[in-house]
N, C-alpha and C positions, 0 to 999 in steps of 0.2 A: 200787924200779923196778917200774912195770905189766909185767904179763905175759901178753900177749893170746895168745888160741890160737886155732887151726881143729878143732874136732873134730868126727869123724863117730858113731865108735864108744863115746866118751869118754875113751880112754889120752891125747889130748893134754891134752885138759881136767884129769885125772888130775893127769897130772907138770906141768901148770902149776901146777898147787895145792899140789904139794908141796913148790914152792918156796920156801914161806913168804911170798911177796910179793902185794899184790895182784891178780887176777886179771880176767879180761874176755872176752865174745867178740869176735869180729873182725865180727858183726854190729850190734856198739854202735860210738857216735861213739869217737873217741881225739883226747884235748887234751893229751898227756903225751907224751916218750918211751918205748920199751917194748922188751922182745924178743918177738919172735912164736916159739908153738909152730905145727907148722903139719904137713901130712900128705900124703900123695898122694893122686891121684887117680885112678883106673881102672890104667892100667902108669903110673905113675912120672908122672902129668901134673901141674900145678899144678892145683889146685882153683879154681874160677872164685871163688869166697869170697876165697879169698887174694889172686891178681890183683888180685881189686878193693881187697883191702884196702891191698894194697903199691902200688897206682897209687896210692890216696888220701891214704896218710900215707907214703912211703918217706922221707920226713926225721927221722921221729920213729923210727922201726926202728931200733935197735942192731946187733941179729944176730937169727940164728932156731935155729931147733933144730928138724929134722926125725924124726918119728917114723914107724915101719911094720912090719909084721910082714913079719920075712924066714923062717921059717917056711912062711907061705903063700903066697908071694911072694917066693922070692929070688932071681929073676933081676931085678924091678924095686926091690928095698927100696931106698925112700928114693931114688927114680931121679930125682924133682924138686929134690934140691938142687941137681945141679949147673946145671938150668936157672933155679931163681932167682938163683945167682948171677951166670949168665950174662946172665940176663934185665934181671934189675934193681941185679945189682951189692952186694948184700946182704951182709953179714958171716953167713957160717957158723961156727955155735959148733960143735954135733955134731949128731950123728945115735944116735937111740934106737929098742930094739925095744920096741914096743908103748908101753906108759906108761913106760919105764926101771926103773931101779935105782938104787941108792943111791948106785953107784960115778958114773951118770950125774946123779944131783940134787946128788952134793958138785960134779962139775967145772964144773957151771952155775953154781952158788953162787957159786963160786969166780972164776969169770969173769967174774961182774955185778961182784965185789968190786975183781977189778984192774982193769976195762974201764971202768966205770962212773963216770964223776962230775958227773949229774946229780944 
């Protein structure tokens, strides 16, 4: 399974990579299914990157998996999943701080494994 991401700082790009699966930005074409990493924007907004990317292909989107540092920001961490799900109706897998952890790269794993049968 592709695994596109938004990154600003590189933590999404990061835990995309460490998923073991192929990877992509959300600035290249997408001819596949995927799940998107994906991040906020200023307090909690959708990234205009990601909009466009989820207007363009929202059929080929699985889930996503938002990242952010609640650290520096924890009145908004990760305050745009619930308007992409709102927005676009997306499947939300989690939410991770900064690039995750292990305990977050097994439950992704693990969910491309039961969710997945592309």
């Amino acid at each position: 399974m592709l695994v596109v991401y938004d990154s600003l700082t590189g933590c999404g790009k990061q835990f995309a990579k460490d998923l073991g699966q192929p990877t992509q930005s959300v600035l290249k074409r997408l001819d596949q299914p995927c799940i998107l990493v994906t991040r906020n924007s200023g307090l909690g907004q959708i990234p205009w990157t990601t909009k466009r990317f989820i207007k363009k292909y929202a059929p080929l989107i699985r889930g996503f998996v938002m990242n952010g540092d609640q650290k520096r920001y924890p009145k908004t961490f990760c305050g745009a999943t619930d308007k992409i799900r709102e927005q676009y109706g997306l499947h939300h897998i989690c939410n991770i701080y900064r690039s995750g952890d292990e305990k977050d790269r097994t439950f992704v794993k693990e969910w491309l494994m039961a969710n997945i049968l592309d």
